[in-house]
N, CA, C and O of each residue as an XYZ file, in Angstrom:
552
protein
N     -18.486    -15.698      5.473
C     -18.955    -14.378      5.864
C     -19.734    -13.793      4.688
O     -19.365    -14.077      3.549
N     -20.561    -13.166      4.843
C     -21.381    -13.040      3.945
C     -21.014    -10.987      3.053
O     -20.404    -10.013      3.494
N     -21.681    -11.201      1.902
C     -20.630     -9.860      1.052
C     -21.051     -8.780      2.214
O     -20.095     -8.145      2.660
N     -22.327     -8.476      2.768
C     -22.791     -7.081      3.114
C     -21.750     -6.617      4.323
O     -21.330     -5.463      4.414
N     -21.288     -8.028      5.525
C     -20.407     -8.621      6.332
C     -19.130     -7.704      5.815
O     -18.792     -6.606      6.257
N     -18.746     -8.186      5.147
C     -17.238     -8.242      4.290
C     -17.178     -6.399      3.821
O     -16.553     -5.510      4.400
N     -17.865     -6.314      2.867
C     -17.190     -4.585      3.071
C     -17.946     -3.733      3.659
O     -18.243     -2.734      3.003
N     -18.511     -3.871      5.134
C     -18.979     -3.549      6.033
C     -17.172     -3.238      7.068
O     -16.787     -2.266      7.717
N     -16.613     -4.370      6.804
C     -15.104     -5.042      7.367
C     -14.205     -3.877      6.569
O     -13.434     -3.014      6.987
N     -14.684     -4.269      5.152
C     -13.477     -3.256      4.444
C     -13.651     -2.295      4.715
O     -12.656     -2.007      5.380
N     -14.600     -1.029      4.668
C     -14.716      0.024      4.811
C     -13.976      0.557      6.573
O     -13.239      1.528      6.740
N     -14.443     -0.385      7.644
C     -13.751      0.078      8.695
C     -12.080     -0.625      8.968
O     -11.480     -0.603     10.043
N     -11.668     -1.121      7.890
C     -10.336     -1.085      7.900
C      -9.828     -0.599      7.398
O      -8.620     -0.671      7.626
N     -10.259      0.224      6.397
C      -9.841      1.650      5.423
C      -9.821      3.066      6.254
O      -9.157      4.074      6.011
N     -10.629      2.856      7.167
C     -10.962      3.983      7.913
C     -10.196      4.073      9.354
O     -10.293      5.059     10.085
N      -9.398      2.881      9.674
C      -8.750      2.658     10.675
C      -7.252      2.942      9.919
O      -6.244      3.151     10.593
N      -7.241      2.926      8.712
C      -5.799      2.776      8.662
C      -5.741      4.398      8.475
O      -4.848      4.991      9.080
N      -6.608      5.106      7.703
C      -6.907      6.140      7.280
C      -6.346      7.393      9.047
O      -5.653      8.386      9.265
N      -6.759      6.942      9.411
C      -6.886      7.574     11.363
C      -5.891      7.164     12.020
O      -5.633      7.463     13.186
N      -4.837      5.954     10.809
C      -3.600      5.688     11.806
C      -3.868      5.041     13.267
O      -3.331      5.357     14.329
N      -4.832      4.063     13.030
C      -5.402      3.592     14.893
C      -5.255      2.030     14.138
O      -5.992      1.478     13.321
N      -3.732      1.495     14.909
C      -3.221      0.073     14.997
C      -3.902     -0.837     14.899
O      -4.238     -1.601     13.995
N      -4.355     -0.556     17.246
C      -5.044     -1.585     17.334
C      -6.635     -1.633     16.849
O      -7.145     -2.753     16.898
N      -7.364     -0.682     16.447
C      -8.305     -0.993     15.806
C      -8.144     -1.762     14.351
O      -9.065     -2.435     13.889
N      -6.973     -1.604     13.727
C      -6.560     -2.400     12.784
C      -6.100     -4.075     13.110
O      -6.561     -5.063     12.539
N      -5.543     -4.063     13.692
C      -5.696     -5.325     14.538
C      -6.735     -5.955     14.533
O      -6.979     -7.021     13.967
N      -7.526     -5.178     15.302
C      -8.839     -5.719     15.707
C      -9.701     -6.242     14.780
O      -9.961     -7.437     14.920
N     -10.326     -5.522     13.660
C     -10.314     -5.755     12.631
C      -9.865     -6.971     11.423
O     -10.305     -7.496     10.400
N      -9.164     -6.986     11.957
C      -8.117     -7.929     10.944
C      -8.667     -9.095     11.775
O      -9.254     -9.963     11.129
N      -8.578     -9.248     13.025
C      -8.786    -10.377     14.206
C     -10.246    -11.222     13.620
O     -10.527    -12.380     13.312
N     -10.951     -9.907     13.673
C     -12.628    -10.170     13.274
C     -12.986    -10.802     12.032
O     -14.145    -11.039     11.693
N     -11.829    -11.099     11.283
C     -11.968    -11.406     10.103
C     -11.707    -10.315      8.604
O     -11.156    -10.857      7.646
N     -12.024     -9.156      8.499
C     -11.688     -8.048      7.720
C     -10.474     -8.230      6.247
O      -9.386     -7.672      6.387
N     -10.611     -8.626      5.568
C      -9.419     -9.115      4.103
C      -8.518     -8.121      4.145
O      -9.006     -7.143      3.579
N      -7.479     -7.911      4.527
C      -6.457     -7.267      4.247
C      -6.330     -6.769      2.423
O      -5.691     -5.845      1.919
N      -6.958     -7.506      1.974
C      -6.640     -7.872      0.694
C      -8.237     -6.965     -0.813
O      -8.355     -6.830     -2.031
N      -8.987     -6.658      0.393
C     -10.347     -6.212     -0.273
C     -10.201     -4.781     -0.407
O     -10.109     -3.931      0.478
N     -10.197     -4.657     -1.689
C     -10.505     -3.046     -1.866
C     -11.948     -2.438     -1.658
O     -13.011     -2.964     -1.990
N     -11.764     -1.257     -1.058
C     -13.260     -0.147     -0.989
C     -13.927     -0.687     -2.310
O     -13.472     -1.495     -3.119
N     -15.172      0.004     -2.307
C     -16.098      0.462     -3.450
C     -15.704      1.367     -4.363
O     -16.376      1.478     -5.389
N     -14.354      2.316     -4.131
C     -14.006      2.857     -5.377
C     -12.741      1.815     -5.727
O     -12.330      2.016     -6.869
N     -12.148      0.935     -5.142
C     -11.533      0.164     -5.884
C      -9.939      0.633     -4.999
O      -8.965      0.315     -5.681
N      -9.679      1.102     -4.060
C      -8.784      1.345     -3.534
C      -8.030      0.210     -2.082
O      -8.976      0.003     -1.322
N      -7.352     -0.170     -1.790
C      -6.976     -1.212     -0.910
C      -6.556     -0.044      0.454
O      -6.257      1.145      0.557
N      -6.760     -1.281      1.392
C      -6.553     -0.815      2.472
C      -4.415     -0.446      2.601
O      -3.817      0.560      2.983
N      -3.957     -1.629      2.144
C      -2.110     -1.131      1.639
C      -1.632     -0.337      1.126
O      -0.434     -0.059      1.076
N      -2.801      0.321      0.501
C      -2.474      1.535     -0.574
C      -2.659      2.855      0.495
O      -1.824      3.752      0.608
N      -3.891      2.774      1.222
C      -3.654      4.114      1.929
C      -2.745      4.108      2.993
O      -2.121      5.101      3.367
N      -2.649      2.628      3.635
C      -1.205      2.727      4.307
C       0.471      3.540      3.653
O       1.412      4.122      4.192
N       0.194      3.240      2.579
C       1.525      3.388      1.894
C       1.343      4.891      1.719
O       2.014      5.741      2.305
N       0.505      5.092      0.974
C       0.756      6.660      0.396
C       0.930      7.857      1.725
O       1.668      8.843      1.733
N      -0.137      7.321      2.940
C       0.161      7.910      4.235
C       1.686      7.618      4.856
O       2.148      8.225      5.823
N       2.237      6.780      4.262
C       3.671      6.563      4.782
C       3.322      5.842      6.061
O       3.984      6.146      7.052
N       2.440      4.991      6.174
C       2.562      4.756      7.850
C       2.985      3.295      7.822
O       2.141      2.403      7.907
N       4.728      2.957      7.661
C       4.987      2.052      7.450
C       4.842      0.855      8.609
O       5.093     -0.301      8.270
N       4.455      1.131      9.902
C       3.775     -0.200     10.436
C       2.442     -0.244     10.344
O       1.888     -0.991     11.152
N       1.713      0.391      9.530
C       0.323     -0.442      9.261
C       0.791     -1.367      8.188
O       0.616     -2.572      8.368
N       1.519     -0.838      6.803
C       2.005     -1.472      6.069
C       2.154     -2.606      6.270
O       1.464     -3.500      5.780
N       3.418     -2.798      7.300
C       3.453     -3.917      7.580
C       2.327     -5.138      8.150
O       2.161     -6.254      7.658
N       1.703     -4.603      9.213
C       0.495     -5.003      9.786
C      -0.466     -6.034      8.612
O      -0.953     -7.147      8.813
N      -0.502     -5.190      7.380
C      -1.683     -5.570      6.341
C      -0.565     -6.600      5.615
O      -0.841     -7.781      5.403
N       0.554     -6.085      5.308
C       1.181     -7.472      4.757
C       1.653     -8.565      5.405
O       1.858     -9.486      4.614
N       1.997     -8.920      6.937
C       1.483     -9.618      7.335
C      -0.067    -10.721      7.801
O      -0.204    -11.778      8.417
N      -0.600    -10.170      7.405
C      -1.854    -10.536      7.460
C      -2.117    -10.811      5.842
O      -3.290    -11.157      5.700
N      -1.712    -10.787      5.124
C      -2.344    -11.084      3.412
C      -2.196    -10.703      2.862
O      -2.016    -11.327      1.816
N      -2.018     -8.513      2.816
C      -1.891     -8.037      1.593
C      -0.937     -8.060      0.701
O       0.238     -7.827      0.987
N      -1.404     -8.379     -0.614
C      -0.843     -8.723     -1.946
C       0.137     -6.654     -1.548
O      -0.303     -5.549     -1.230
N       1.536     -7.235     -1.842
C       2.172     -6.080     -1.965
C       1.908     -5.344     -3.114
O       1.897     -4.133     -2.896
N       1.628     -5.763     -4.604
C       1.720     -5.308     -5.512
C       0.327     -5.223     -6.517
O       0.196     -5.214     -7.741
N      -0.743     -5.161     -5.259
C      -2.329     -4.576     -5.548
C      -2.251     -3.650     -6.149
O      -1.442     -2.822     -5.732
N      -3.021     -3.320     -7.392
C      -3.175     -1.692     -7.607
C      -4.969     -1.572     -7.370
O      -5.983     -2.194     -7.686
N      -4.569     -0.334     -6.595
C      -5.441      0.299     -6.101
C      -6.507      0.887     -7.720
O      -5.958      0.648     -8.796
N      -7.430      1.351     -7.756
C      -8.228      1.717     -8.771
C      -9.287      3.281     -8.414
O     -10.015      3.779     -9.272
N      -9.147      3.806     -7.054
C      -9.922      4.355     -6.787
C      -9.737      6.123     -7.314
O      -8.616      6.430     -7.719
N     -10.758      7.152     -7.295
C     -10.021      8.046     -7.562
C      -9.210      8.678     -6.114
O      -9.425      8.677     -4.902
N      -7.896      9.333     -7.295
C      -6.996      9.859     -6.670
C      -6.013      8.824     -5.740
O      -5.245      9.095     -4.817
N      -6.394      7.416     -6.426
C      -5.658      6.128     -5.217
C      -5.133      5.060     -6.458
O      -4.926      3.846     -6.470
N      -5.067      5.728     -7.098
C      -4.528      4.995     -8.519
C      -3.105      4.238     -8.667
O      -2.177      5.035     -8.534
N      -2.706      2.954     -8.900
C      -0.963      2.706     -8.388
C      -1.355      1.566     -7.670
O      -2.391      0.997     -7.327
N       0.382      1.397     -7.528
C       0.657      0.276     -6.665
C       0.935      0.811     -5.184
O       1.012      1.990     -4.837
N       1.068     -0.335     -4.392
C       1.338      0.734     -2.902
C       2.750      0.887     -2.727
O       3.139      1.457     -1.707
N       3.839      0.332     -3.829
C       5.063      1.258     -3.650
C       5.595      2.208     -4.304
O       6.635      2.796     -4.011
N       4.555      2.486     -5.671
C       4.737      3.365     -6.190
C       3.634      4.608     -5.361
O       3.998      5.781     -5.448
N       2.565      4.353     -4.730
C       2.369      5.471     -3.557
C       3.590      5.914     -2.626
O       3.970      7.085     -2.598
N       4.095      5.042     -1.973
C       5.117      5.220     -1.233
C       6.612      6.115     -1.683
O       7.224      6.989     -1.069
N       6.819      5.588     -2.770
C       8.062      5.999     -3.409
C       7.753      7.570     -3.825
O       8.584      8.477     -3.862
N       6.262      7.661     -4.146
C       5.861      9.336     -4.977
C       5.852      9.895     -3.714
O       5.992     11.035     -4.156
N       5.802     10.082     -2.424
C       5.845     11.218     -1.341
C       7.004     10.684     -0.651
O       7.163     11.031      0.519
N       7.728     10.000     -1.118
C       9.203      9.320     -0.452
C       9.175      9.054      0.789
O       9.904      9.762      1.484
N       8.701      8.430      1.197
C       8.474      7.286      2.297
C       8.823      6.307      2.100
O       8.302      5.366      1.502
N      10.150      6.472      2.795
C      11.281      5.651      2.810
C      11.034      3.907      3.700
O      11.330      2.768      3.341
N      10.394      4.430      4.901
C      10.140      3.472      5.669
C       9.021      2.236      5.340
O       9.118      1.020      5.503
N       7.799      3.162      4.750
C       7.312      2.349      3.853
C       7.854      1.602      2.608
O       7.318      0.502      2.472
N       8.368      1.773      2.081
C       8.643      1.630      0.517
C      10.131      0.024      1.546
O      10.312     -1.070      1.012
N      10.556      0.265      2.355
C      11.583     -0.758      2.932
C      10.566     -2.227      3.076
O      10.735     -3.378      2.673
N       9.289     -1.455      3.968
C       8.282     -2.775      4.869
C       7.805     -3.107      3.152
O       7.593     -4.315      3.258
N       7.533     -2.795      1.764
C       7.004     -3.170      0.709
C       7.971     -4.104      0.320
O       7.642     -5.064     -0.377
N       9.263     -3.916      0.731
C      10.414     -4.504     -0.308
C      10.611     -5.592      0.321
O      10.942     -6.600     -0.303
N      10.465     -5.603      1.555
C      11.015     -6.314      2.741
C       9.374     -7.777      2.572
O       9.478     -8.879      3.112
N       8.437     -7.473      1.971
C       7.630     -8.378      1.770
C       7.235     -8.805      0.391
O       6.141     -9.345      0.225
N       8.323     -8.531     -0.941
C       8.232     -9.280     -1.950
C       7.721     -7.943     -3.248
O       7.656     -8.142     -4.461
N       7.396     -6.527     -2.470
C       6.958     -5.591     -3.706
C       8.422     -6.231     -4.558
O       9.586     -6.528     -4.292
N       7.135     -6.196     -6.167
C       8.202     -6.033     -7.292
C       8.711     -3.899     -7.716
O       7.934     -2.966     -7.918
N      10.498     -3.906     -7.684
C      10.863     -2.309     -7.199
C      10.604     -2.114     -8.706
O      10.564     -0.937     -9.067
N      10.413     -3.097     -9.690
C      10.259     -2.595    -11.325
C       9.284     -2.619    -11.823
O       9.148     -2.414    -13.030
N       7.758     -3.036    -10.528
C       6.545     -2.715    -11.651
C       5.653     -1.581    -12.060
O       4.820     -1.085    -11.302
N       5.811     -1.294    -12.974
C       5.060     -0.082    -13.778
C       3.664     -0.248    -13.603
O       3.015     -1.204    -14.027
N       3.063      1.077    -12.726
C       1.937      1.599    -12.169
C       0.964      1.216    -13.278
O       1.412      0.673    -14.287
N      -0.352      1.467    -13.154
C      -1.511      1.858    -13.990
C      -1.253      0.604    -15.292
O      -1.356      0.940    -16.472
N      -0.854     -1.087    -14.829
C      -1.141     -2.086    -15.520
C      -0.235     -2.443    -16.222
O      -0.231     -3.370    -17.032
N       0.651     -1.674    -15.931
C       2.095     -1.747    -16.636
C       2.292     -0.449    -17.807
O       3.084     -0.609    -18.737
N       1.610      0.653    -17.684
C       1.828      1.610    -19.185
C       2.409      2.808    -17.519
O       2.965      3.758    -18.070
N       2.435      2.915    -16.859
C       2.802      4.066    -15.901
C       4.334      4.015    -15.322
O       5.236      3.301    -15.761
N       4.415      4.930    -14.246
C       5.277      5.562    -14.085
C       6.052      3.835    -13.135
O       5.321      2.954    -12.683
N       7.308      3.809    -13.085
C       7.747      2.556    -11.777
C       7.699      3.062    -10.488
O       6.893      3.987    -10.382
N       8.220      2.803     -9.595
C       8.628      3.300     -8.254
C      10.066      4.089     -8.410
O      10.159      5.230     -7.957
N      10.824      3.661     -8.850
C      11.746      4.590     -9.166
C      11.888      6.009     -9.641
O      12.474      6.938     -9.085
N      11.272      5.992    -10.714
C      10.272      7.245    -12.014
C       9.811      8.109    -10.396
O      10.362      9.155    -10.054
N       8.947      7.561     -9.738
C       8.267      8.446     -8.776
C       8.926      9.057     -7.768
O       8.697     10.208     -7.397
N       9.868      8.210     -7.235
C      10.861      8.627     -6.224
C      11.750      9.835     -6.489
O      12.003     10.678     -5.628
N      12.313      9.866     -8.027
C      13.291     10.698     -8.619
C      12.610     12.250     -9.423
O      13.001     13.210    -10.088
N      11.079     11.562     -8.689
C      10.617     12.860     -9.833
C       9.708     13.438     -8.573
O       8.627     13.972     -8.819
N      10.209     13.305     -7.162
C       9.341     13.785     -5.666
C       9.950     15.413     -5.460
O       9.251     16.385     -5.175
N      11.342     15.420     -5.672
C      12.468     14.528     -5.549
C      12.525     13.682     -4.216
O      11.845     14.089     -3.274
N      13.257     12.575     -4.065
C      13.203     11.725     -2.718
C      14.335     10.838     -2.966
O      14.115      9.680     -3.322
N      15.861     11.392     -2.769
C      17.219     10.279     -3.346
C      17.125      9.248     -2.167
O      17.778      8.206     -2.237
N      16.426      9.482     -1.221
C      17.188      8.219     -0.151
C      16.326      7.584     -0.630
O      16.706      6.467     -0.983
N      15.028      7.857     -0.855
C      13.850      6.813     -1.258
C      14.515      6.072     -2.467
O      14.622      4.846     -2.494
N      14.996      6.977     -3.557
C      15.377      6.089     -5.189
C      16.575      5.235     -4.622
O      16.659      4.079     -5.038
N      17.607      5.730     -3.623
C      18.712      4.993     -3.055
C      18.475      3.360     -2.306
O      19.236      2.398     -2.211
N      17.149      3.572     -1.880
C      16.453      1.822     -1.109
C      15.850      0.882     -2.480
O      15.898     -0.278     -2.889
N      15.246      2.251     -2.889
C      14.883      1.455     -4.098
C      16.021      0.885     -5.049
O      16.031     -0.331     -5.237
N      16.751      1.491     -5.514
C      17.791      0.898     -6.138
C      18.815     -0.300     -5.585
O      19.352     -1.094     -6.357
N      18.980     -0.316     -4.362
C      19.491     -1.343     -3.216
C      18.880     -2.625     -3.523
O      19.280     -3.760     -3.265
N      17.390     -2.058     -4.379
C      16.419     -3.917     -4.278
C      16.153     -3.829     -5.443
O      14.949     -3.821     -5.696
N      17.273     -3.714     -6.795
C      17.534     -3.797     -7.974
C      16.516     -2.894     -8.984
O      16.436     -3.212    -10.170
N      15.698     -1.686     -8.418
C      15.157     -0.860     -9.356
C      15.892     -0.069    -10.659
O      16.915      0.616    -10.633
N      15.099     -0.369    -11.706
C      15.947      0.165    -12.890
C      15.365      1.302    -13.022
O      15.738      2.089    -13.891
Protein backbone atom coordinates (compact mmCIF):
# COMPACT_ATOMS: atom_id res chain seq x y z
CA UNK A 1 0.00 0.00 0.00
CA UNK A 2 1.48 2.91 -0.82
CA UNK A 3 2.50 5.97 2.13
CA UNK A 4 -0.21 8.66 0.70
CA UNK A 5 -2.74 5.20 0.94
CA UNK A 6 -1.62 4.51 4.49
CA UNK A 7 -2.18 7.78 6.44
CA UNK A 8 -4.97 8.61 4.30
CA UNK A 9 -6.09 5.01 6.48
CA UNK A 10 -4.57 6.50 9.62
CA UNK A 11 -6.16 9.65 9.77
CA UNK A 12 -9.76 7.99 9.22
CA UNK A 13 -9.09 5.55 11.91
CA UNK A 14 -8.20 8.24 14.31
CA UNK A 15 -11.26 9.91 13.43
CA UNK A 16 -13.45 6.86 13.77
CA UNK A 17 -12.20 6.06 17.02
CA UNK A 18 -12.30 9.74 17.94
CA UNK A 19 -16.54 9.61 17.08
CA UNK A 20 -16.62 6.27 18.92
CA UNK A 21 -18.12 4.57 15.46
CA UNK A 22 -16.99 0.60 15.83
CA UNK A 23 -18.02 -0.51 12.79
CA UNK A 24 -16.42 2.12 10.83
CA UNK A 25 -13.41 1.03 12.81
CA UNK A 26 -13.79 -2.29 11.73
CA UNK A 27 -14.14 -1.35 8.51
CA UNK A 28 -11.18 0.34 8.35
CA UNK A 29 -9.08 -2.01 9.92
CA UNK A 30 -10.75 -4.63 7.20
CA UNK A 31 -9.41 -2.20 4.39
CA UNK A 32 -6.17 -2.54 5.57
CA UNK A 33 -5.61 0.74 8.02
CA UNK A 34 -2.31 -0.16 10.79
CA UNK A 35 -3.74 -0.26 13.98
CA UNK A 36 -0.31 0.46 14.85
CA UNK A 37 0.40 3.99 12.74
CA UNK A 38 0.42 7.10 14.46
CA UNK A 39 -1.21 10.56 13.00
CA UNK A 40 1.14 13.27 11.73
CA UNK A 41 1.44 14.71 15.15
CA UNK A 42 2.69 11.44 16.32
CA UNK A 43 -0.34 10.24 18.28
CA UNK A 44 -1.80 6.45 17.83
CA UNK A 45 -5.03 5.50 17.14
CA UNK A 46 -4.86 3.21 21.05
CA UNK A 47 -4.04 6.22 22.61
CA UNK A 48 -7.21 8.11 21.77
CA UNK A 49 -9.08 5.00 22.42
CA UNK A 50 -7.68 4.87 25.85
CA UNK A 51 -7.69 8.35 27.06
CA UNK A 52 -11.54 8.46 25.69
CA UNK A 53 -11.98 5.41 27.91
CA UNK A 54 -13.70 3.58 25.15
CA UNK A 55 -12.53 0.30 26.24
CA UNK A 56 -13.97 -1.81 23.24
CA UNK A 57 -12.27 0.15 20.66
CA UNK A 58 -9.27 -0.55 22.80
CA UNK A 59 -9.74 -3.72 22.49
CA UNK A 60 -10.73 -3.75 18.77
CA UNK A 61 -7.10 -2.01 17.94
CA UNK A 62 -5.31 -4.51 20.14
CA UNK A 63 -6.68 -7.19 18.61
CA UNK A 64 -5.85 -6.24 15.38
CA UNK A 65 -1.96 -5.17 16.19
CA UNK A 66 -1.78 -2.40 18.46
CA UNK A 67 1.47 -2.39 20.33
CA UNK A 68 -0.17 -1.83 23.94
CA UNK A 69 2.69 0.12 25.14
CA UNK A 70 3.04 2.80 22.04
CA UNK A 71 3.70 6.18 23.23
CA UNK A 72 1.85 8.48 21.59
CA UNK A 73 4.02 11.87 20.77
CA UNK A 74 1.37 14.24 19.70
CA UNK A 75 0.42 17.48 21.38
CA UNK A 76 -1.66 17.09 24.35
CA UNK A 77 -1.49 12.97 23.44
CA UNK A 78 1.75 12.51 25.12
CA UNK A 79 2.08 8.80 27.15
CA UNK A 80 1.39 5.49 26.91
CA UNK A 81 -2.24 4.34 26.33
CA UNK A 82 -2.41 3.07 29.94
CA UNK A 83 -1.06 5.71 31.43
CA UNK A 84 -3.94 7.79 29.35
CA UNK A 85 -6.31 5.46 30.73
CA UNK A 86 -5.21 5.24 34.30
CA UNK A 87 -4.96 9.52 34.36
CA UNK A 88 -9.00 9.90 33.81
CA UNK A 89 -9.48 6.38 35.55
CA UNK A 90 -10.88 4.28 33.13
CA UNK A 91 -11.05 1.37 34.65
CA UNK A 92 -12.42 -0.67 31.79
CA UNK A 93 -9.87 0.45 29.60
CA UNK A 94 -6.82 0.23 31.62
CA UNK A 95 -8.35 -3.95 32.27
CA UNK A 96 -8.63 -4.46 27.98
CA UNK A 97 -4.59 -2.82 28.23
CA UNK A 98 -3.64 -5.33 30.93
CA UNK A 99 -5.62 -8.03 29.61
CA UNK A 100 -3.31 -7.64 26.27
CA UNK A 101 0.28 -7.51 27.74
CA UNK A 102 0.39 -3.36 28.79
CA UNK A 103 3.54 -3.24 30.94
CA UNK A 104 1.38 -1.67 34.65
CA UNK A 105 5.24 -0.31 35.50
CA UNK A 106 6.17 1.61 32.44
CA UNK A 107 7.11 5.14 33.01
CA UNK A 108 5.44 7.59 30.49
CA UNK A 109 7.48 10.14 28.34
CA UNK A 110 10.53 7.28 27.60
CA UNK A 111 10.84 6.23 30.86
CA UNK A 112 11.64 9.84 32.91
CA UNK A 113 7.49 10.28 33.55
CA UNK A 114 4.83 9.63 35.59
CA UNK A 115 3.74 5.24 35.63
CA UNK A 116 0.17 4.29 35.41
CA UNK A 117 -0.10 4.00 38.89
CA UNK A 118 1.46 7.76 39.74
CA UNK A 119 -1.61 8.75 37.38
CA UNK A 120 -4.35 6.77 38.72
CA UNK A 121 -3.55 7.91 42.46
CA UNK A 122 -3.01 11.39 41.52
CA UNK A 123 -6.89 11.50 39.33
CA UNK A 124 -7.83 10.44 42.22
CA UNK A 125 -9.19 6.95 40.70
CA UNK A 126 -8.63 3.92 43.72
CA UNK A 127 -10.53 1.30 41.72
CA UNK A 128 -8.39 2.24 38.74
CA UNK A 129 -4.85 2.09 41.13
CA UNK A 130 -6.78 -1.17 42.74
CA UNK A 131 -6.72 -3.14 38.86
CA UNK A 132 -3.67 -1.70 38.45
CA UNK A 133 -2.09 -3.01 41.40
CA UNK A 134 -3.94 -6.58 40.89
CA UNK A 135 -1.37 -6.72 37.64
CA UNK A 136 1.66 -6.05 39.94
CA UNK A 137 1.95 -2.05 39.62
CA UNK A 138 4.48 -0.55 41.96
Amino acid sequence: MNRRRQKKLTQGLIGAVLCDDAPRVDALLRTGADPAAADRDGTTPLYTASVNGSAALARRLLAAGAPPDAESAGPGAEGTPLCAAACWGHTETVRALLDHGADPNLREDHGSGRTPLEWALAGPHPGTAAVLRAAGAR
